[in-house]
C-alpha positions as CSV (number, residue, x, y, z in Angstrom):
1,X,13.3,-23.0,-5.0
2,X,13.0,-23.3,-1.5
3,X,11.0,-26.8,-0.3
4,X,8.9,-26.3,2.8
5,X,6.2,-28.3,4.3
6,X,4.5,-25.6,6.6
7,X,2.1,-23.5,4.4
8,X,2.3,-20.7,7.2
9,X,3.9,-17.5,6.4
10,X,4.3,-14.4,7.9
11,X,4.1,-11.2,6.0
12,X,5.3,-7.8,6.7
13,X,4.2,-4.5,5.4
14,X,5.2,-0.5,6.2
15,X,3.5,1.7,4.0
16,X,3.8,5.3,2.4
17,X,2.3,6.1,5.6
18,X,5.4,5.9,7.2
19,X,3.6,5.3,10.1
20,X,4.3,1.2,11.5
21,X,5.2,-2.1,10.4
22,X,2.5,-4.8,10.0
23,X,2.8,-8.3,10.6
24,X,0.7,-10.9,9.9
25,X,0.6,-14.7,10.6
26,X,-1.6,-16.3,7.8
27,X,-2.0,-20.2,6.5
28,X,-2.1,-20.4,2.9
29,X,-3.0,-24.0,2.3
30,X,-6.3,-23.2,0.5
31,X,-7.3,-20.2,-1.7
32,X,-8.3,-17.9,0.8
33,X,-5.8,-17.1,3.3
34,X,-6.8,-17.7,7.2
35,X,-5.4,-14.9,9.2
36,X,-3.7,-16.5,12.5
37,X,-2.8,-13.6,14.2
38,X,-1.5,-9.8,13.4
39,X,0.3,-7.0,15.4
40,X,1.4,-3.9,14.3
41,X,4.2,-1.6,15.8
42,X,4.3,1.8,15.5
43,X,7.7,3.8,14.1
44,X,9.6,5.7,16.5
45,X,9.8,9.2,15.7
46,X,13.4,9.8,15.0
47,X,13.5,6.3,12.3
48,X,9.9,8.0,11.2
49,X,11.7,11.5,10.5
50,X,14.7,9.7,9.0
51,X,12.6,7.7,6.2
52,X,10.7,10.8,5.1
53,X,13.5,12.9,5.1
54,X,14.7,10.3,2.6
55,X,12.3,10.3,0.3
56,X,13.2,13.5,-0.9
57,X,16.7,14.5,-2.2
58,X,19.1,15.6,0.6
59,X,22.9,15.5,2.0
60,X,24.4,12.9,3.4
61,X,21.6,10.5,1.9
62,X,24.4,7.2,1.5
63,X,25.0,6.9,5.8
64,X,21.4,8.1,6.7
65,X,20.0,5.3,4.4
66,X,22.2,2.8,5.7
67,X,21.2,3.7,9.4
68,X,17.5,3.4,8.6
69,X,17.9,0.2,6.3
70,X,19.4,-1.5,9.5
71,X,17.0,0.1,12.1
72,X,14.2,-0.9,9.9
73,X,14.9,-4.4,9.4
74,X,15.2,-4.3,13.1
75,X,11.8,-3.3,13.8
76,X,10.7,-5.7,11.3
77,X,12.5,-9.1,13.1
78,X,11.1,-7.6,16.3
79,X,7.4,-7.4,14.6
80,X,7.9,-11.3,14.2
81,X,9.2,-12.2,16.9
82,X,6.2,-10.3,18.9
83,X,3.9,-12.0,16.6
84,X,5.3,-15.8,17.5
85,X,4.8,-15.0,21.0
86,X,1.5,-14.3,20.6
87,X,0.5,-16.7,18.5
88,X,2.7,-19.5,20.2
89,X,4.8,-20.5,17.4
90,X,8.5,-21.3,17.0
91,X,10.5,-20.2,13.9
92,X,10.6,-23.6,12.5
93,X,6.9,-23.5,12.3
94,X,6.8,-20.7,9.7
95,X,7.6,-21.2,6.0
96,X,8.9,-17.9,5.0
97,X,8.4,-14.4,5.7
98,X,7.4,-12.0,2.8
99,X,9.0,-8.9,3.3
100,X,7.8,-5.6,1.5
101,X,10.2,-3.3,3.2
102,X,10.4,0.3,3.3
103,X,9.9,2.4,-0.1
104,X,12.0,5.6,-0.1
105,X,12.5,6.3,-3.9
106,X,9.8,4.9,-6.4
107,X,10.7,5.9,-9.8
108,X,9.3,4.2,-12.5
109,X,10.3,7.0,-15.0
110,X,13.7,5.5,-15.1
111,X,12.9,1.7,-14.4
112,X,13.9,1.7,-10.5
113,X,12.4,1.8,-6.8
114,X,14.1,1.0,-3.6
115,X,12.6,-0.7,-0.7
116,X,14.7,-0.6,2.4
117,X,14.8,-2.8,6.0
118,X,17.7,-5.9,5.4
119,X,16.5,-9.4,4.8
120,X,19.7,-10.6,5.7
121,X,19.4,-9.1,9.2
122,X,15.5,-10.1,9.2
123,X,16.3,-13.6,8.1
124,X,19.0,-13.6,10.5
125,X,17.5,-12.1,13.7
126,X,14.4,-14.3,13.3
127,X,15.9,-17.6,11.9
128,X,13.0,-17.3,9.3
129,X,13.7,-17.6,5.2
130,X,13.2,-14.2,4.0
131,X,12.0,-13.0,0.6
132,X,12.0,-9.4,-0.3
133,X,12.7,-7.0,-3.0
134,X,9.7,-7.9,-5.1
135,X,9.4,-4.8,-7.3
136,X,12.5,-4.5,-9.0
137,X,12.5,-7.9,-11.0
138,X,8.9,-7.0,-12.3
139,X,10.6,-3.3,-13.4
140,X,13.6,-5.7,-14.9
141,X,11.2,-6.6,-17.5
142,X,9.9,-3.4,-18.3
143,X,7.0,-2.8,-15.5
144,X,6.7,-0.4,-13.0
145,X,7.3,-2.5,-10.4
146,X,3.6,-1.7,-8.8
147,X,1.1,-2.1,-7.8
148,X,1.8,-5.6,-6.7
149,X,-1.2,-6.3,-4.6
150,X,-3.5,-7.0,-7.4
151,X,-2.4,-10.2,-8.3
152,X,-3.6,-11.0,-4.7
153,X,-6.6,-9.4,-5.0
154,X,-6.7,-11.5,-8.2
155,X,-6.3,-15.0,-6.4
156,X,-8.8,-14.0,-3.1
157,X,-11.1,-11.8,-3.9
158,X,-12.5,-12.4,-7.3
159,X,-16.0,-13.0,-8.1
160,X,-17.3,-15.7,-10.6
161,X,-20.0,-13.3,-12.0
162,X,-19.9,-9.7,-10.5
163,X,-17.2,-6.7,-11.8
164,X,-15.5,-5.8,-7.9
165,X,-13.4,-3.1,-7.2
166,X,-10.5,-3.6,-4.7
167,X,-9.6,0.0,-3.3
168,X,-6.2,0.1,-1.4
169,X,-6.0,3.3,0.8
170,X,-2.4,3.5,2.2
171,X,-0.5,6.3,1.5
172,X,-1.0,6.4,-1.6
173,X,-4.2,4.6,-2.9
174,X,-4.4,2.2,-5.6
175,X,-7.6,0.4,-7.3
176,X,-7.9,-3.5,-8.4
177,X,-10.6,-4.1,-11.0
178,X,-11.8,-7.9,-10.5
179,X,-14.4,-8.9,-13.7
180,X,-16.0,-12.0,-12.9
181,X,-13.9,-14.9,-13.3
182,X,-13.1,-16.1,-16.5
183,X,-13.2,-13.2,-18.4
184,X,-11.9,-9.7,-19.2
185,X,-8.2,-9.0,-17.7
186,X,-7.5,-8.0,-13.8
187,X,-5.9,-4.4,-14.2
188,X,-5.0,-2.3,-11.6
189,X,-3.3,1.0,-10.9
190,X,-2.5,3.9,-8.4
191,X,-5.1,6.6,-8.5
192,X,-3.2,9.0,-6.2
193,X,-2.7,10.0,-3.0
194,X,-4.5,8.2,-0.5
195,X,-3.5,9.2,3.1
196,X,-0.2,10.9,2.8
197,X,-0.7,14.2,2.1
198,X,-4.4,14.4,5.2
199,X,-1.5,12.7,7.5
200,X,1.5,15.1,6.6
201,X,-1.0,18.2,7.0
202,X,-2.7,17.6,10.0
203,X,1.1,16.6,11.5
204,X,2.2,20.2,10.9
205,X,-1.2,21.7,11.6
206,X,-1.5,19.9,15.1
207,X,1.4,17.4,15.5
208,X,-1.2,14.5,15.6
209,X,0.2,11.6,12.9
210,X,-3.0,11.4,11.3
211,X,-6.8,12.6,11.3
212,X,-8.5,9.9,13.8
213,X,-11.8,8.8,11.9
214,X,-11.5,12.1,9.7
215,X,-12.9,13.8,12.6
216,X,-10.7,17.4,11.7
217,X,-11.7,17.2,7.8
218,X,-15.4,17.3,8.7
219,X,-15.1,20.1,10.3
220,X,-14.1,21.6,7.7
221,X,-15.8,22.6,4.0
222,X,-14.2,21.6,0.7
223,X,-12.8,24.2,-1.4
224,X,-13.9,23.7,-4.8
225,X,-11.5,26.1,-6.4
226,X,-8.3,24.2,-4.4
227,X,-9.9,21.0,-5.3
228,X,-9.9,21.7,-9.2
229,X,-6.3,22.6,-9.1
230,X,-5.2,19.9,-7.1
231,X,-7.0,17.6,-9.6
232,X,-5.6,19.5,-12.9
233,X,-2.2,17.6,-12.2
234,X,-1.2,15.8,-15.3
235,X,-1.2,12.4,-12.9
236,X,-4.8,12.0,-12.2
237,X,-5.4,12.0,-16.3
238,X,-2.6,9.3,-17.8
239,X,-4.2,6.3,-18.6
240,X,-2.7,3.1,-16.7
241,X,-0.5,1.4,-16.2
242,X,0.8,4.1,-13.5
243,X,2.4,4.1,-10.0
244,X,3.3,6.7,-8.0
245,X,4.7,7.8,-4.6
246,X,5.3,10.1,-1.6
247,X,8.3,11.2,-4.1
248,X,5.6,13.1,-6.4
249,X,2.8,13.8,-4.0
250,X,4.3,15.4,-1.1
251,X,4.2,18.8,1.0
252,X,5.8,20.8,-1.6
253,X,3.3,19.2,-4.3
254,X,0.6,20.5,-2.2
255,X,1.6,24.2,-1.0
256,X,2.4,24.7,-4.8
257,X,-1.8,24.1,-5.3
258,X,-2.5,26.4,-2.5
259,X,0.4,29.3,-3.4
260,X,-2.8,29.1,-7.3
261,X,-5.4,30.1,-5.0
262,X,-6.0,33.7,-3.9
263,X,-8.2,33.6,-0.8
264,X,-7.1,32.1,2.7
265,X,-8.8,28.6,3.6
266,X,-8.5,27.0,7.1
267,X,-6.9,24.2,7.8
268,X,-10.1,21.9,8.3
269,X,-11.1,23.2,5.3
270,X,-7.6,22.1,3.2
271,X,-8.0,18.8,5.4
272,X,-11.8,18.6,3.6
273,X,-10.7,19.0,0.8
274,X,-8.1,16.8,0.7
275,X,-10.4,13.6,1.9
276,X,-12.3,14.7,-1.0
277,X,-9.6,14.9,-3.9
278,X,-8.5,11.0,-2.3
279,X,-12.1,10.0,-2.6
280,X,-13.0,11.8,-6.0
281,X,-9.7,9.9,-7.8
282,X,-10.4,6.8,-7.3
283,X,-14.2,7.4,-7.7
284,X,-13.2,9.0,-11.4
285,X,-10.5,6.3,-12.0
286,X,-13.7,4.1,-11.3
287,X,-16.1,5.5,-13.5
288,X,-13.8,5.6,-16.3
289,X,-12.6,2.1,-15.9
290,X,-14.8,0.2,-14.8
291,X,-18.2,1.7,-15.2
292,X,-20.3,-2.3,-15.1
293,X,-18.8,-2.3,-11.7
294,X,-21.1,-3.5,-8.6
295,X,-19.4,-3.6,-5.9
296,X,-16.4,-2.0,-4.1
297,X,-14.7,-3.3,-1.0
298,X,-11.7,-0.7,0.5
299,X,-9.0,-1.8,2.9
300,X,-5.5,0.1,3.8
301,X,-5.7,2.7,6.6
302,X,-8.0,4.9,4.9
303,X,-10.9,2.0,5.7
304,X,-11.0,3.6,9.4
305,X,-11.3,7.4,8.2
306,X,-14.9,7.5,8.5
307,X,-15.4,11.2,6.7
308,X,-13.3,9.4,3.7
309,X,-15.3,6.8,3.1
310,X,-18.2,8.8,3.9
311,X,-17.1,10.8,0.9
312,X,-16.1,7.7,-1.4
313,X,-19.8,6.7,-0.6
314,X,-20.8,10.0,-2.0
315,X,-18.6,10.0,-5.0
316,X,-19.5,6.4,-5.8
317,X,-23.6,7.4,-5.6
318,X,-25.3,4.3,-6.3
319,X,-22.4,1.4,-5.9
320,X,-22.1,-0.6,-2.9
321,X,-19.2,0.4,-0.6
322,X,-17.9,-2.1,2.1
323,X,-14.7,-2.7,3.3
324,X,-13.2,-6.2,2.8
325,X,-14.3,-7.2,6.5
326,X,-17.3,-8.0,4.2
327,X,-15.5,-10.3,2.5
328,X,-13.6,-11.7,4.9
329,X,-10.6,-10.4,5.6
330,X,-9.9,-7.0,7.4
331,X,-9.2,-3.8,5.8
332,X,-6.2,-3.6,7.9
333,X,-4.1,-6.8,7.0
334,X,-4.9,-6.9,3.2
335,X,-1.5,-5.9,2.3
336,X,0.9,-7.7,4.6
337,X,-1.1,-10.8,3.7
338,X,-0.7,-10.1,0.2
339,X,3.3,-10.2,0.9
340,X,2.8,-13.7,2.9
341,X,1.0,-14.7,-0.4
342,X,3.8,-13.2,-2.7
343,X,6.5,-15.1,-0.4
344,X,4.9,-18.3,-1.2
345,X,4.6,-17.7,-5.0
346,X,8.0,-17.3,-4.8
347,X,8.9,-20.3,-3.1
348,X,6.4,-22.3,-5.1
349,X,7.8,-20.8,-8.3
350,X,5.5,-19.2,-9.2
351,X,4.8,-15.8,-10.7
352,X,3.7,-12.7,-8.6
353,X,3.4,-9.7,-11.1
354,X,-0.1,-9.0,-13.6
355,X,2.0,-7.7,-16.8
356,X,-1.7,-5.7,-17.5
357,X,-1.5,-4.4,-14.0
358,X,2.6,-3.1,-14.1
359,X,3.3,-3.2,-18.2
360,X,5.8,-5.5,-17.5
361,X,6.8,-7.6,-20.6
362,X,5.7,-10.8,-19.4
363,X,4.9,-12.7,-15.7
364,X,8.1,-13.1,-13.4
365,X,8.7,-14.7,-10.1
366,X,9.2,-11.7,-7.9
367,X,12.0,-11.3,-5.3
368,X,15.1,-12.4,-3.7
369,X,15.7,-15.6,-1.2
370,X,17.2,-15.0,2.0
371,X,17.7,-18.6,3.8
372,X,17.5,-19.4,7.2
């Protein structure tokens, strides 16, 4: 493995979102990481259309993925380089980065994923040791390659005597169950969507990227009859371990609900009712998994969308809801620090998959080494 003195690492995340790259600079020398600075830039359009046109099946897939692996990897040396220059350090100072890159196939069903954006070029372009790829050695040994994020969750955020839940709202949302320290197993799965299918909606309904705060879903009213079919998918009742994707819960997914139902609903009132099916899965997932939990903290994009976590707040009744500002590091960042903290395991050696969390066969050390 690679020997470094410098315990800071940059890591880099772009979501199901589809919506930016984020990069954060964070020290890792004790437990908890120290976040040193952040920046996040937004996708241009055209690479934005590209990557969702790939996650479905289409022509010419082979050229258009090589154009958008490049451009990606692009964007991602130009999110560290940004970030160095605002936090007034030189390459040499940084260990490694941890890149996540960009998911446009997940597909667990036949033991692959595929996560786009060259660490060559990134390693390359930013004279930084680069480690990516980190699903596809846990799915090597029989897991499904995600979530990854609670073994992080694992290492920063659990509590030596209360059961907390970590909710991850990206694009697609995900749930960490933390018992006290000590005892019961971390496990951890993807619930469902999270803010993929609000985003894509309110894009084709108003050409806005997403719902700022959730202000369009409440003003709308939640159809319970478009709600119970959405949630009558075969997804939302497998047990874990389970991942999912844009791949399964996408546009098509969602007009085939509405084509069930026989009267006319608004838009605001679809946008309702899809804050509430995001809230009301991991709520159920919750209740059924961990019903002695006390506490759950949310971070991803979905933290801002203040009529979602009004509803997860609702769903939730009598729990305590925060987002992990509360616990010290912001909702935002969660998940690139989590693939600074991967890039480290790696280097160290160390594992960076839960085998409960992914069913993989047995802890691995997770991605690929791209030198400097």
């Amino acid at each position: 493995m690679v020997q470094t003195d410098s315990e800071l690492y940059i890591g880099l995340m772009s979501g199901t979102s589809l919506d930016a790259m984020d990069a954060v600079l964070v020290d890792l020398t004790s437990r908890f990481p120290t976040l040193v600075g952040q920046i996040s830039l937004p996708y241009p359009s055209r690479l934005r259309n590209q990557l969702n046109a790939l996650c479905q099946p289409g022509a010419n897939e082979i050229e258009a993925m090589c154009e958008a692996d490049l451009a990606v990897a692009i964007l991602a040396a130009d999110s560290v380089s940004n970030l160095l220059d605002e936090t007034g350090h030189a390459p040499q100072d940084i260990a490694a980065i941890g890149s996540h890159g960009q998911t446009i196939r997940h597909m667990p069903q036949i033991g692959n994923t595929l996560q786009i954006g060259n660490p060559s070029l990134i390693a390359e372009q930013t004279g930084i040791t680069t480690v990516a790829d980190f699903r596809r050695r846990d799915m090597a040994a029989g897991g499904e390659g995600a979530p990854l994020v609670p073994a992080f969750h694992e290492a920063v955020f659990r509590h030596p005597e209360k059961t907390r839940i970590i909710a991850n709202i990206g694009g697609i949302a995900n749930i960490t169950i933390l018992p006290p320290a000590g005892t019961n197993t971390v496990i951890g799965f993807d619930t469902g969507p999270g803010n993929t299918l609000m985003d894509d909606w309110c894009y084709r309904h108003s050409g806005r990227r997403y719902d700022q705060n959730g202000q369009w879903a409440a003003s709308g009213k939640i159809s319970a009859a478009l709600l119970s079919t959405l949630l009558s998918d075969s997804y939302f009742s497998r047990p874990p371990p389970k991942s999912t994707g844009r791949e399964y819960f996408h546009h098509a997914w969602l007009w085939h609900g509405l084509s069930q139902r026989d009267q006319d609903l608004s838009g605001e009132d679809v946008q309702a009712t899809l804050a509430e099916l995001t809230a009301r899965t991991i709520a159920d997932a919750i209740a059924l998994y961990a019903p002695d939990c006390e506490e759950v903290f949310v971070c991803g994009g979905g933290a801002r969308n203040a009529t979602l976590m009004s509803r997860l707040v609702s769903c939730l009744e009598e729990l305590s809801v925060n987002t992990t500002d509360a616990i010290g590091l912001a909702p935002q960042w969660v998940e690139a620090a989590a693939f600074a903290w991967l890039a480290q395991q790696t280097l160290l050696g160390l594992p960076g998959n839960l085998p409960a969390v992914t069913n993989a066969s047995g802890r691995r050390i997770l991605g690929g080494v791209y030198p400097a």
